[in-house]
C-alpha positions, 0 to 999 in steps of 0.5 A: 169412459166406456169407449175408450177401451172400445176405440184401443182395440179397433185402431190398432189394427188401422193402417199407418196407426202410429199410437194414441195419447189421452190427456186427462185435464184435471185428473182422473175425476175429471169428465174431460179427455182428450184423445189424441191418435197419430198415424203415419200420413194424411191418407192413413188418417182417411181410411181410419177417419172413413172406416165403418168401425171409426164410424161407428165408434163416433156415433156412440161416442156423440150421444154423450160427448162433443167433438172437437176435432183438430190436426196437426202436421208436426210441431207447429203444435208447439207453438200455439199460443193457448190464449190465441186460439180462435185466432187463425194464423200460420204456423211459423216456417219450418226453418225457423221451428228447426232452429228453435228446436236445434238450439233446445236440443244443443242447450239442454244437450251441452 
């Protein structure tokens, strides 16, 4: 994938870009990818999402591609049942992720 050395170098420079992960499912013969990019908060997220170099980038990208695009606050992303996802549900609280991830922490910690 030609573009993604292309998107590196653009977002870096992107204000609030806190760094980006790309998933390869299935390996590195695979065609599919996932490009996850994070940034410190939503209007960060804008500005990049609204800048001409992400614009343009998309535009050669969807020649080729289809985008799916999701967001996510935190760690809601934990606990999305893959099977479930057209479903359109909440997330749970983030009391109850906090507990959730308090006793992880404590179990593997102790």
């Amino acid at each position: 994938m030609s573009n993604i050395p292309s998107l590196s170098t653009a977002v870096l420079n992107a204000h609030g870009y806190r760094g980006a992960t790309i998933i390869i499912p299935g390996g590195p013969s695979s065609a599919l990818r996932y490009i996850i990019i994070r940034f410190t908060d939503k209007p960060s997220m804008k500005a990049w999402e609204d800048s001409p170099e992400s614009l343009k980038l998309l535009d050669e990208v969807n020649n080729y591609s289809t985008r799916h695009y999701d967001t996510a606050t935190g760690l809601e992303t934990w606990f999305t049942l893959l099977h479930l996802k057209n479903v359109v549900a909440q997330p749970p609280p983030r009391s109850k992720m906090a507990i959730v991830v308090f006793i992880a922490v404590y179990a593997i910690s102790s």
